[in-house]
SEGU-329925 format. One record per residue (C-alpha): residue number from 1; residue in three letters; x, y, z. Coordinates in nm, 3 decimals. Example, Ala and Ser with C-alpha at 12.3 -4.5 7.8 and 13.67 -1.06 7.14 Angstrom:
! residues 2
r nr = 1; rest = ala; east = 1.230; north = -0.450; up = 0.780
r nr = 2; rest = ser; east = 1.367; north = -0.106; up = 0.714
END
This chain:
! residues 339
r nr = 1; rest = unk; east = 2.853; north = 0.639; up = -0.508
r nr = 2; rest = unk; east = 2.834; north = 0.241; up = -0.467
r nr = 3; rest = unk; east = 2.972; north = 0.087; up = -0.736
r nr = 4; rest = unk; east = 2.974; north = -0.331; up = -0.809
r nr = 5; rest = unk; east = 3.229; north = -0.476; up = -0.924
r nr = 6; rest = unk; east = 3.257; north = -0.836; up = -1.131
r nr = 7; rest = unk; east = 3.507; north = -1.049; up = -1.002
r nr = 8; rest = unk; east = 3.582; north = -1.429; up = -1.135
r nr = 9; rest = unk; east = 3.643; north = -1.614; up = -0.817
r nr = 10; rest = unk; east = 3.572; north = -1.974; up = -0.877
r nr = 11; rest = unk; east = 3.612; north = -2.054; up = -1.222
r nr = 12; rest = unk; east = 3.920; north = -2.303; up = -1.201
r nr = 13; rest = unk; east = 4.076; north = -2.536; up = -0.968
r nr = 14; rest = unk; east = 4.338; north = -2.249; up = -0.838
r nr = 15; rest = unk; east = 4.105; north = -1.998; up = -0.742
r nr = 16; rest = unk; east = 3.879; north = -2.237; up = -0.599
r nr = 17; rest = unk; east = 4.164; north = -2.297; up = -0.327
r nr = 18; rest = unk; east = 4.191; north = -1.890; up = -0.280
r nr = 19; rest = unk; east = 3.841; north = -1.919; up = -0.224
r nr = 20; rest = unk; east = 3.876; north = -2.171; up = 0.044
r nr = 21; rest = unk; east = 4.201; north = -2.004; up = 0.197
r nr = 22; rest = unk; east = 4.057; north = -1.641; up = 0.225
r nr = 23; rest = unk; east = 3.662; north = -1.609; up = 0.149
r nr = 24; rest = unk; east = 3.533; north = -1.958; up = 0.283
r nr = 25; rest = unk; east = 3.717; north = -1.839; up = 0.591
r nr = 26; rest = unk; east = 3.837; north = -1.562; up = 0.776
r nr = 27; rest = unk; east = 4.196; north = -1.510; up = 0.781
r nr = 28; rest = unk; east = 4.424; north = -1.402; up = 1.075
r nr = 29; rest = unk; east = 4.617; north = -1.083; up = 1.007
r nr = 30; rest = unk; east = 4.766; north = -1.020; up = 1.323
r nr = 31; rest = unk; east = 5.060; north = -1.216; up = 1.444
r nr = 32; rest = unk; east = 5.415; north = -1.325; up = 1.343
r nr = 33; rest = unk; east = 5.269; north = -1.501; up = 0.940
r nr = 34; rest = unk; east = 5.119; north = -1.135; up = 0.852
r nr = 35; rest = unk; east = 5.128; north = -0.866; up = 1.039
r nr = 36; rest = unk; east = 5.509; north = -0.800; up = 0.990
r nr = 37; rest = unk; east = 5.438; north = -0.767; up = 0.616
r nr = 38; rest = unk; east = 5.189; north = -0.450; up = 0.689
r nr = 39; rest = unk; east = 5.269; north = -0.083; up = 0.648
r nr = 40; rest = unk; east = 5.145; north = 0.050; up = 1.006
r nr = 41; rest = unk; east = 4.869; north = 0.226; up = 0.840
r nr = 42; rest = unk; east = 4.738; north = -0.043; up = 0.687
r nr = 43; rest = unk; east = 4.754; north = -0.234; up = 1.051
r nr = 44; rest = unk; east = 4.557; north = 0.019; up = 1.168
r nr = 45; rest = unk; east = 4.279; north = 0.030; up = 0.921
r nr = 46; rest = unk; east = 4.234; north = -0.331; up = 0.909
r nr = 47; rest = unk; east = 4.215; north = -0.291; up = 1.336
r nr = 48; rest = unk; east = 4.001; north = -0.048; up = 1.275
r nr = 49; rest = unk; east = 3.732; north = -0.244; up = 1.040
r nr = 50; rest = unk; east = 3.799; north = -0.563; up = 1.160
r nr = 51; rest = unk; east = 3.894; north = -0.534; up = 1.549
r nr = 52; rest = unk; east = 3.944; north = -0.928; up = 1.610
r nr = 53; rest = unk; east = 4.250; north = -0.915; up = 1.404
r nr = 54; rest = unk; east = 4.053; north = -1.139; up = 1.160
r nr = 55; rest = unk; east = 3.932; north = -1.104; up = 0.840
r nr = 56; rest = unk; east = 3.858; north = -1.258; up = 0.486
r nr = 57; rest = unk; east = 4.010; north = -1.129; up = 0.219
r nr = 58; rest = unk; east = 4.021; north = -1.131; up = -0.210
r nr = 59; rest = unk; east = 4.319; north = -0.965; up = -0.416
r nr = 60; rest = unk; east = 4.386; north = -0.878; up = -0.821
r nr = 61; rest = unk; east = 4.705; north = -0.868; up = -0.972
r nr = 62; rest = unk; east = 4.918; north = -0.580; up = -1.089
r nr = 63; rest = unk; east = 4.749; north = -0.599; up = -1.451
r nr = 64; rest = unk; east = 4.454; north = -0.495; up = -1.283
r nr = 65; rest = unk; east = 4.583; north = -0.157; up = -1.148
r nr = 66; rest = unk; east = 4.402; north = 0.090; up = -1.313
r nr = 67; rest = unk; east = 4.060; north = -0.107; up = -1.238
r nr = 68; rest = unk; east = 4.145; north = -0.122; up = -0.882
r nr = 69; rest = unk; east = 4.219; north = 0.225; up = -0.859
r nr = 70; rest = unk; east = 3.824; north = 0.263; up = -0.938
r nr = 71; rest = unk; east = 3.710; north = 0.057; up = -0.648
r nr = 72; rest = unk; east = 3.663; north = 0.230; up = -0.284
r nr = 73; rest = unk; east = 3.553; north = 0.136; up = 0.070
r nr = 74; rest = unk; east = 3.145; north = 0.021; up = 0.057
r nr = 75; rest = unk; east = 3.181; north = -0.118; up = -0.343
r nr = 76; rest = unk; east = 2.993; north = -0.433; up = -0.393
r nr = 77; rest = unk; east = 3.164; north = -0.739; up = -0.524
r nr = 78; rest = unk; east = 3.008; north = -0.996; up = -0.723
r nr = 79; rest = unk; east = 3.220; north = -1.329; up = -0.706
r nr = 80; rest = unk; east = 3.150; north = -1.513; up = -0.995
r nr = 81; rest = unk; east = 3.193; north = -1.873; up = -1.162
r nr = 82; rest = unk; east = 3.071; north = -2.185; up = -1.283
r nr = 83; rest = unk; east = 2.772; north = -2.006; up = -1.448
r nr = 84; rest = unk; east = 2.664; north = -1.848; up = -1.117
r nr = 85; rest = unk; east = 2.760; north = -1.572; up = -0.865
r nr = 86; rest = unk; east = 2.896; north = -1.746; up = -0.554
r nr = 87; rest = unk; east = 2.937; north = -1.500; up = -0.286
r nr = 88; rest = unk; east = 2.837; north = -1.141; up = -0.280
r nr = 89; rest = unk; east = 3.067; north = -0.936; up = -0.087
r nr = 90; rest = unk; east = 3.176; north = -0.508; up = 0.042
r nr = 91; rest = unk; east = 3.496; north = -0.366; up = 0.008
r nr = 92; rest = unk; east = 3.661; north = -0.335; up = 0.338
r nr = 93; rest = unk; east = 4.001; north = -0.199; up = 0.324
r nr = 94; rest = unk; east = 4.189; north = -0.169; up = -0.013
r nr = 95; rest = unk; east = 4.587; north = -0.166; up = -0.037
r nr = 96; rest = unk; east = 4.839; north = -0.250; up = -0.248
r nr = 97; rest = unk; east = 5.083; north = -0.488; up = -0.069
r nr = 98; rest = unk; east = 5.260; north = -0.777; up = -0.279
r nr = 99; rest = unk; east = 5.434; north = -0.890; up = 0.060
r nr = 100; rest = unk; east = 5.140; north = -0.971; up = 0.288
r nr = 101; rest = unk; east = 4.928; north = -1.093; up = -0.047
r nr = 102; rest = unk; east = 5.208; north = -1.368; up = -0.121
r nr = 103; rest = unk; east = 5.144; north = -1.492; up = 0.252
r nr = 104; rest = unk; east = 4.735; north = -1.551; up = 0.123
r nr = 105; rest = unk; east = 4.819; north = -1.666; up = -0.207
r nr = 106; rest = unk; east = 5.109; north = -1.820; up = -0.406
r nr = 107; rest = unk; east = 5.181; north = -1.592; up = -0.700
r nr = 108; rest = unk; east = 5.144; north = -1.683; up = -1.051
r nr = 109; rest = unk; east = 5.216; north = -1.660; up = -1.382
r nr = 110; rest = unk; east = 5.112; north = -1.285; up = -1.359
r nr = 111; rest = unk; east = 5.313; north = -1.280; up = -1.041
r nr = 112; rest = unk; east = 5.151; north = -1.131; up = -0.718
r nr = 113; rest = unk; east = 4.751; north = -1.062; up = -0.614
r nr = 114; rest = unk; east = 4.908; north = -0.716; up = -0.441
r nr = 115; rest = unk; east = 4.581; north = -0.512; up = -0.476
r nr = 116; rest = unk; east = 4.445; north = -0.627; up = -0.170
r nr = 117; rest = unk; east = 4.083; north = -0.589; up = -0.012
r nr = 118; rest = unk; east = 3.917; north = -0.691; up = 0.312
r nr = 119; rest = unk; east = 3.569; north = -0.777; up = 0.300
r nr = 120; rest = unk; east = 3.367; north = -0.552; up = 0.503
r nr = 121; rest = unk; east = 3.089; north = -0.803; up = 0.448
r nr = 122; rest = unk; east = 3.052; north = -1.136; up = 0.304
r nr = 123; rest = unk; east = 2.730; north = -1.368; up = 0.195
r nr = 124; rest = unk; east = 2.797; north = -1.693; up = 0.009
r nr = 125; rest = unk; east = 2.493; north = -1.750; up = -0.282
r nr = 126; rest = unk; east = 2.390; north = -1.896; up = -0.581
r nr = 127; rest = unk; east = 2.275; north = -1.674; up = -0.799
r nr = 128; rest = unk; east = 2.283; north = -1.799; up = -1.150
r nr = 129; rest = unk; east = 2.382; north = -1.543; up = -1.472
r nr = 130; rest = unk; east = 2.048; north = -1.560; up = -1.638
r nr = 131; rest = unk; east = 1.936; north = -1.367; up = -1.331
r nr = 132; rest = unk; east = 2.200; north = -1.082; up = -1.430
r nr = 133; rest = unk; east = 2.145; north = -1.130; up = -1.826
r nr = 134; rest = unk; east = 1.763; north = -1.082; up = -1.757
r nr = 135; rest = unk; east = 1.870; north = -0.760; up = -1.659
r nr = 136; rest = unk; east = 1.858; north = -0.434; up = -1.859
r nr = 137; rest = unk; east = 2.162; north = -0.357; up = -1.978
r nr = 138; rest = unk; east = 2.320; north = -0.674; up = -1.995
r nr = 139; rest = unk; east = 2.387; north = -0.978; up = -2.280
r nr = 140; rest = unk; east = 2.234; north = -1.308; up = -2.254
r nr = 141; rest = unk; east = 2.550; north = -1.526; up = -2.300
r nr = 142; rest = unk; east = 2.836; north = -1.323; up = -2.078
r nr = 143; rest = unk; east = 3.004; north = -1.488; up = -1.896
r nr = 144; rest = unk; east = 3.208; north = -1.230; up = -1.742
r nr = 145; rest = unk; east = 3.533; north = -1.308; up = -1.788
r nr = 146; rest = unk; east = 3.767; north = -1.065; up = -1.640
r nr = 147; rest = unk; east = 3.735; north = -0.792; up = -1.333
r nr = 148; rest = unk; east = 3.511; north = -0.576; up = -1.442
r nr = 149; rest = unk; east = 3.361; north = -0.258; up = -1.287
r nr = 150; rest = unk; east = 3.002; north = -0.154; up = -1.410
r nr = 151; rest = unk; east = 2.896; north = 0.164; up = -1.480
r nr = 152; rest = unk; east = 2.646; north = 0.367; up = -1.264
r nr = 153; rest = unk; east = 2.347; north = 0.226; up = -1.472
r nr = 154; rest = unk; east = 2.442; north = -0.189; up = -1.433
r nr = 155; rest = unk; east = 2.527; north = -0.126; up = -1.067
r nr = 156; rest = unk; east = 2.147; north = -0.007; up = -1.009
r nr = 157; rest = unk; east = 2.068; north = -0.247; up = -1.188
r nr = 158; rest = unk; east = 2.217; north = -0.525; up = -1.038
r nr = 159; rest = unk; east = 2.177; north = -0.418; up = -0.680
r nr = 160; rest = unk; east = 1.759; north = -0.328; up = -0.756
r nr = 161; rest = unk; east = 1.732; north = -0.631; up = -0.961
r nr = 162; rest = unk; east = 1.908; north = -0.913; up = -0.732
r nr = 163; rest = unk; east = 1.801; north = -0.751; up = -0.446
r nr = 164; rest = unk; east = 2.077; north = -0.649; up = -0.290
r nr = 165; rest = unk; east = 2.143; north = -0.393; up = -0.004
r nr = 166; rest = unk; east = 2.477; north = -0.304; up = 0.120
r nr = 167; rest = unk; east = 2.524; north = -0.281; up = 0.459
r nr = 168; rest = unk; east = 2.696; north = 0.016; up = 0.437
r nr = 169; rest = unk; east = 2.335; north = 0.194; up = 0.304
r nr = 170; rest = unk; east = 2.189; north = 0.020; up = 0.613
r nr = 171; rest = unk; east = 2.421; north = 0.250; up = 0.840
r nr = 172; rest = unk; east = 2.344; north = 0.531; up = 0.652
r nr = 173; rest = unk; east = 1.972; north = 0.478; up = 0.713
r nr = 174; rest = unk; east = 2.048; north = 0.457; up = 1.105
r nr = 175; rest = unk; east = 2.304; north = 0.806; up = 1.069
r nr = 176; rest = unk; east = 1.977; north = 0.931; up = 0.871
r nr = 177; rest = unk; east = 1.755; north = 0.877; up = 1.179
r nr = 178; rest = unk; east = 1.931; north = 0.924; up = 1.452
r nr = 179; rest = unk; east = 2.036; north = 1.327; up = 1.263
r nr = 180; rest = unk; east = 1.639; north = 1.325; up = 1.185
r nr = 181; rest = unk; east = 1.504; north = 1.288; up = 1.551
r nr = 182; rest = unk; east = 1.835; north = 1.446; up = 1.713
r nr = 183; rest = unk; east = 1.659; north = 1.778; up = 1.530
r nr = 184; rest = unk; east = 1.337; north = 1.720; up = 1.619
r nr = 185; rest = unk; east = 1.435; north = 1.727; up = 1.981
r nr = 186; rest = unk; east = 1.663; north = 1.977; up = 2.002
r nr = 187; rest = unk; east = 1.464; north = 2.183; up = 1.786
r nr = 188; rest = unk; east = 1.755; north = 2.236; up = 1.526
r nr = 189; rest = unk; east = 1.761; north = 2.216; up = 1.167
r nr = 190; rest = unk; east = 1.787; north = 1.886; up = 0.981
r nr = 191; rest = unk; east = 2.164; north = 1.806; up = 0.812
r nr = 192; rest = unk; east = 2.120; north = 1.807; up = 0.452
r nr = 193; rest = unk; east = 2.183; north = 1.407; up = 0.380
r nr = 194; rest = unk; east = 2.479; north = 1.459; up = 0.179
r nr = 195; rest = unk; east = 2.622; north = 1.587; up = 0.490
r nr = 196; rest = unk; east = 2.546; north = 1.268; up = 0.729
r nr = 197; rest = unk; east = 2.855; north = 1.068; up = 0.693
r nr = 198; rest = unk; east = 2.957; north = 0.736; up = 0.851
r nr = 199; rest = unk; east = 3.311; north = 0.642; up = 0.937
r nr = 200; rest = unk; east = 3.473; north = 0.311; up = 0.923
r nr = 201; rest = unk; east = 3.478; north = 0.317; up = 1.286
r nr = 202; rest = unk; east = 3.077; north = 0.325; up = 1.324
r nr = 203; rest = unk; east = 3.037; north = -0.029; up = 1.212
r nr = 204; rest = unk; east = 2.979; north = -0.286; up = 1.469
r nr = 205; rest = unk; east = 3.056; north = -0.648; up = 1.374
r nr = 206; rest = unk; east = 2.702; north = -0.743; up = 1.425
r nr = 207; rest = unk; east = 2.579; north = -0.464; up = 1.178
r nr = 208; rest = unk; east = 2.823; north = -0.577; up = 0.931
r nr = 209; rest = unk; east = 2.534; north = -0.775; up = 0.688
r nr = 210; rest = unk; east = 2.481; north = -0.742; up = 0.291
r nr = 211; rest = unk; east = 2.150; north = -0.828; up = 0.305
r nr = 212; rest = unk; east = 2.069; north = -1.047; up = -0.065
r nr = 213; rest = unk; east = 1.690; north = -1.118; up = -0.081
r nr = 214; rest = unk; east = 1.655; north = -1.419; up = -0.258
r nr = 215; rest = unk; east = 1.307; north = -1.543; up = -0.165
r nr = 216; rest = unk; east = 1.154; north = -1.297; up = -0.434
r nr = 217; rest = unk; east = 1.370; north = -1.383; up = -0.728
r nr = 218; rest = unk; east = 1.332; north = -1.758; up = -0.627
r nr = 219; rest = unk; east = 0.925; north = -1.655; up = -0.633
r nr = 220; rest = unk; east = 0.981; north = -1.426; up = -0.958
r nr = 221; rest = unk; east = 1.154; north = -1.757; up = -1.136
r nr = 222; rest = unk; east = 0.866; north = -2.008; up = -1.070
r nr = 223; rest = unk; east = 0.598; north = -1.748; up = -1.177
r nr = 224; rest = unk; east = 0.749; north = -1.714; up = -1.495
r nr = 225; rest = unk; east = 0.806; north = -2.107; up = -1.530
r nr = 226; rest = unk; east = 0.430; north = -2.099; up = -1.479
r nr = 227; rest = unk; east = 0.343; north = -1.878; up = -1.749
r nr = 228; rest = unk; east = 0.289; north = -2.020; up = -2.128
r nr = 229; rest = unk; east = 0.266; north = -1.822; up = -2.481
r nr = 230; rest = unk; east = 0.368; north = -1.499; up = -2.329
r nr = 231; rest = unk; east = 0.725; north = -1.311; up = -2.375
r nr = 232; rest = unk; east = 0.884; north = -1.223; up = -2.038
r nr = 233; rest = unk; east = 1.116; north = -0.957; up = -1.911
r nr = 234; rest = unk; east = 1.231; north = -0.699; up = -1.705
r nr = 235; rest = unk; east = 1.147; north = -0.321; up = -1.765
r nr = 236; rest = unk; east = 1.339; north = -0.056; up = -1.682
r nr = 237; rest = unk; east = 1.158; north = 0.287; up = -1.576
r nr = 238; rest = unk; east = 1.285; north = 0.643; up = -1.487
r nr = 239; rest = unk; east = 1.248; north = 0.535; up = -1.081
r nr = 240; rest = unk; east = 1.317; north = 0.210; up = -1.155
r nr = 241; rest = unk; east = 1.315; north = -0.226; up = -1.299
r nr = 242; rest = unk; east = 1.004; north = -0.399; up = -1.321
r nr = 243; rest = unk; east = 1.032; north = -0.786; up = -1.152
r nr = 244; rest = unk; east = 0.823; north = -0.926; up = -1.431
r nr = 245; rest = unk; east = 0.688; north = -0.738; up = -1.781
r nr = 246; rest = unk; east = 0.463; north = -0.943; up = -1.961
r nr = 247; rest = unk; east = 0.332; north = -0.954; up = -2.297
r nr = 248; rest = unk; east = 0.121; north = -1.212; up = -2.422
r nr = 249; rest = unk; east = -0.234; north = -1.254; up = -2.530
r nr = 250; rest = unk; east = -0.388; north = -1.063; up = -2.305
r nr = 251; rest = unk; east = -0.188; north = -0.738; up = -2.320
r nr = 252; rest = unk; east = 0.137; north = -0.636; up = -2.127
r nr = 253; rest = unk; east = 0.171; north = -0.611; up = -1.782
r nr = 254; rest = unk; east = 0.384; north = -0.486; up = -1.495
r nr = 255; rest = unk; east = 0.438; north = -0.759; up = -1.148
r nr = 256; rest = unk; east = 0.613; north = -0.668; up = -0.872
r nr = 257; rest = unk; east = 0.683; north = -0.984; up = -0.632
r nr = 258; rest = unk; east = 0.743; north = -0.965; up = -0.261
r nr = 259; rest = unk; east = 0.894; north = -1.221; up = -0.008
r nr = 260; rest = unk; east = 0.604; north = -1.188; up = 0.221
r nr = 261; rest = unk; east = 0.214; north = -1.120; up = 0.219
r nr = 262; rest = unk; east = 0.162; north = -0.957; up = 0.546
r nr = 263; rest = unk; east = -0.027; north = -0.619; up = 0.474
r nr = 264; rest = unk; east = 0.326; north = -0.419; up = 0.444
r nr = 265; rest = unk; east = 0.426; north = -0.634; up = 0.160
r nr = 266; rest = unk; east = 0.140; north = -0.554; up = -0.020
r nr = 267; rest = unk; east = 0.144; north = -0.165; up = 0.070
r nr = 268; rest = unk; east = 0.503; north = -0.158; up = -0.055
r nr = 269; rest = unk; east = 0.473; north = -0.355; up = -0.385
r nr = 270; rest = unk; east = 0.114; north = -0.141; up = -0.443
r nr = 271; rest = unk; east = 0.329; north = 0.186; up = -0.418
r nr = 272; rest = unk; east = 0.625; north = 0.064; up = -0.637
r nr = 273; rest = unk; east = 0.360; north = -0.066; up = -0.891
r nr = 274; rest = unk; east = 0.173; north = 0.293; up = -0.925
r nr = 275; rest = unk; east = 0.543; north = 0.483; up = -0.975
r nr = 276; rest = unk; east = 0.673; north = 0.191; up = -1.200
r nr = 277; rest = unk; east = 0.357; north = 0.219; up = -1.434
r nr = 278; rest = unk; east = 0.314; north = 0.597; up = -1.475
r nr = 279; rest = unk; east = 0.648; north = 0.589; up = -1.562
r nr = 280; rest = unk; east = 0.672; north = 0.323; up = -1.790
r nr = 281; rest = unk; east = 0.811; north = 0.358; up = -2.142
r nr = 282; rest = unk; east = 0.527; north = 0.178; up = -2.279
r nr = 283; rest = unk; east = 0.168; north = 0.170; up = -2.138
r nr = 284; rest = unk; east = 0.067; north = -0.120; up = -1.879
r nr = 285; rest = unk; east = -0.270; north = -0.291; up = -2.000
r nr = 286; rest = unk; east = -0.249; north = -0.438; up = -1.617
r nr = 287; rest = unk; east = -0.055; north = -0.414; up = -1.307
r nr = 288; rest = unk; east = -0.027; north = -0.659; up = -1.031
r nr = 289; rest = unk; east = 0.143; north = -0.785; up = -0.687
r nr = 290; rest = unk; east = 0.314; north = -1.107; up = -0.660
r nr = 291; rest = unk; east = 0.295; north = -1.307; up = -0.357
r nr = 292; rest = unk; east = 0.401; north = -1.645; up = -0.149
r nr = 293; rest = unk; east = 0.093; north = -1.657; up = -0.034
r nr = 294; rest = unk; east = -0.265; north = -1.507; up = -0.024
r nr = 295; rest = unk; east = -0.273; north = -1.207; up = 0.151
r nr = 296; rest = unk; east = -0.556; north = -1.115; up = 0.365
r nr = 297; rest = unk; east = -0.899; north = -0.983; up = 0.242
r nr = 298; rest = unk; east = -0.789; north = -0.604; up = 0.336
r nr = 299; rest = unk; east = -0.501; north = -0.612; up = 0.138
r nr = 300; rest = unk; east = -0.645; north = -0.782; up = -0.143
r nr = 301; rest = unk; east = -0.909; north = -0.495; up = -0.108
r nr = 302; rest = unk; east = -0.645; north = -0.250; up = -0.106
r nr = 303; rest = unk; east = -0.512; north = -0.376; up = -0.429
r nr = 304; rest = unk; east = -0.807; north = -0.420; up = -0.612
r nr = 305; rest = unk; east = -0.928; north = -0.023; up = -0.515
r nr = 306; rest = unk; east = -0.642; north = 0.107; up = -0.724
r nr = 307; rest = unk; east = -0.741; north = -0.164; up = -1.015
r nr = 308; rest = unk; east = -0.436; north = -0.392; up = -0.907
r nr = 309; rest = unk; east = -0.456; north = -0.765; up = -0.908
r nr = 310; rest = unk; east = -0.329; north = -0.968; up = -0.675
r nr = 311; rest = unk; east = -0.144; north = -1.309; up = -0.775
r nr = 312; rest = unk; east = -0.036; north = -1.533; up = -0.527
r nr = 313; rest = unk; east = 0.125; north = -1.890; up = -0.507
r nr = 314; rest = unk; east = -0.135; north = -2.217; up = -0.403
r nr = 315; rest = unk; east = 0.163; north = -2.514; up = -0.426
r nr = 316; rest = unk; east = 0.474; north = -2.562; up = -0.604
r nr = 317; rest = unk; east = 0.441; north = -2.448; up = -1.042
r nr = 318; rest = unk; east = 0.082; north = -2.317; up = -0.950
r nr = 319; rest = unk; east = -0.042; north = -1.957; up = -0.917
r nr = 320; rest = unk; east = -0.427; north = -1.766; up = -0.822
r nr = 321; rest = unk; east = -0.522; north = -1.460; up = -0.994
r nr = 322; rest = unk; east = -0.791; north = -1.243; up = -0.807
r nr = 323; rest = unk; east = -0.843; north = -0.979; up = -1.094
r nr = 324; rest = unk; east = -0.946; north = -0.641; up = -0.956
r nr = 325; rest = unk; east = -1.341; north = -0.531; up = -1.063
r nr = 326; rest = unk; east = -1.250; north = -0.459; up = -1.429
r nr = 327; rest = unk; east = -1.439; north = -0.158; up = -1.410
r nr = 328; rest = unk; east = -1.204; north = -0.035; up = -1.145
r nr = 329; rest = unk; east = -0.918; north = -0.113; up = -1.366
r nr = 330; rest = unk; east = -1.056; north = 0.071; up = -1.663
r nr = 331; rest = unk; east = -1.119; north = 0.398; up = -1.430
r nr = 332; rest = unk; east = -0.733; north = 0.364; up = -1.314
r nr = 333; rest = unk; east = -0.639; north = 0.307; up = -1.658
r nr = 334; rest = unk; east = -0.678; north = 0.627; up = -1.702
r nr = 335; rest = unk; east = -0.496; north = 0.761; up = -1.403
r nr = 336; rest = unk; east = -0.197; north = 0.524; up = -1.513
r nr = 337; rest = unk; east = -0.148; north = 0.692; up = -1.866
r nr = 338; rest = unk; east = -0.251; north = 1.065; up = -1.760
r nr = 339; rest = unk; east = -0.536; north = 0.983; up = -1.996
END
């Protein structure tokens, strides 16, 4: 299983040049600097992942062994710093190396950065920490100091909640399909999907993508700026977190925000909304999508059948309500708490 690691990055002057060196840029690892300092089997792995002979990479020192030990091919990095995550990266290939990481980096006081990754993928951001401390599970006021690997509950978390996918779970969707219809045709029986694996030789460089939505969270912020004498949150379900719980005068409520308003966008956040609210730890007095813009009348319609309101954004700070027909919302209610 994914798991996401914390990793200071850019919180002084000195690792702020190791970011420039090795993550603001690709290094070359092939030719007379480097490559003499690799084991062969590390050559070939990095060849294999990262065929130009070029690559960016991120180490941790010897102190950080047993941590490192606990981080595998596919792992999601969070580089953090200066209040904010900067870059949001995958594991590519991990080794332990002090001689090629002293020819990236200039040991310290701890001595060398030997546990050495390659970054599969890499997306620059700024993401700031109340994002993550908004997050169940987490501390308002952490400011992550030290690697730190999160358990199985904070990594869904944090990969649900900022949005992230891995582009390693985006070539597991294509192995998915292409085993799904290969069946179909050849009339065979379907791999269980435990069983559909995907080397590190099946990704392309153009494939290679952690995809971090940020429209939604940027959309999910400015709502809540909007919003006056109400408490606001993040719930987390059985099958899922919440975008926006609200409780205020009116009752709680469950939002779910999407990037877009097109008709898909509002078929998708519909469907999250009717799982997240039957399984909600505490009952939803109301339920609604969140959107850029206003959808079209048949989506709107769509919402409103299953007693969902739609909210959408007119300018910058400002934000329509269409409430579904509160009889509606009454009826489904009732569907929502098994009453």
């Amino acid at each position: 299983m994914t798991v996401v690691v914390i990793q200071p990055s850019a919180g002084n002057a000195a690792s702020r040049r190791r970011w420039a060196d090795t993550l603001g840029q690709e290094v070359q690892f092939i030719g007379p600097e480097r490559e003499g300092r690799l084991s062969e089997e590390q050559r070939q792995q990095l060849l294999e992942l990262h065929p130009s002979g070029r690559a960016r990479f991120w180490g941790a020192s010897s102190f950080q062994n047993s941590k490192m030990a606990r981080v595998h091919f596919g792992d999601v990095v969070l580089f953090t710093g200066q209040k904010k995550v900067c870059g949001i990266g995958e594991v590519g290939v991990l080794f332990d190396n002090a001689a090629f990481a002293d020819t990236l980096w200039t040991p310290d006081k701890d001595g060398s950065w030997n546990n050495v990754y390659s970054l599969l993928s890499f997306q620059p951001t700024e993401i700031p920490y109340e994002e993550i401390w908004a997050l169940p599970g987490f501390n308002e006021g952490d400011n992550f100091m030290g690697l730190r690997i999160l358990d199985d509950g904070k990594t869904k978390a944090v990969l649900q909640g900022l949005g992230i996918t891995p582009s390693t779970s985006l070539q597991q969707d294509l192995a998915r399909e292409e085993e799904v219809a290969r069946a179909l045709v050849q009339g065979t029986q379907v791999v269980d999907l435990e069983n559909v694996r995907t080397t590190r030789a099946g990704y392309q460089v153009h494939e290679r993508q952690v995809l971090v939505h940020r429209a939604e969270a940027l959309l999910v912020r400015e709502y809540v700026n909007s919003l006056e004498g109400c408490e606001t949150g993040r719930l987390r379900t059985p099958v899922g977190i919440t975008d926006i719980h609200v409780t205020g005068p009116d009752g709680t409520e469950i939002i779910e925000a999407k990037r877009g308003s097109d008709h898909r966008y509002v078929r998708d956040a519909l469907g999250q909304l009717l799982d997240y609210v039957v399984h909600s730890p505490e009952p939803a007095d109301r339920i609604s999508g969140l959107f850029p813009e206003k959808p079209a009348e048949v989506s709107i319609a769509l919402l409103h059948r299953y007693g969902v309101d739609c909210l959408y954004r007119q300018g910058p700070g400002s934000f329509q309500r269409l409430p579904a027909p509160l009889e509606t919302r009454e009826h489904m209610a009732k569907v929502w708490t098994g009453g």
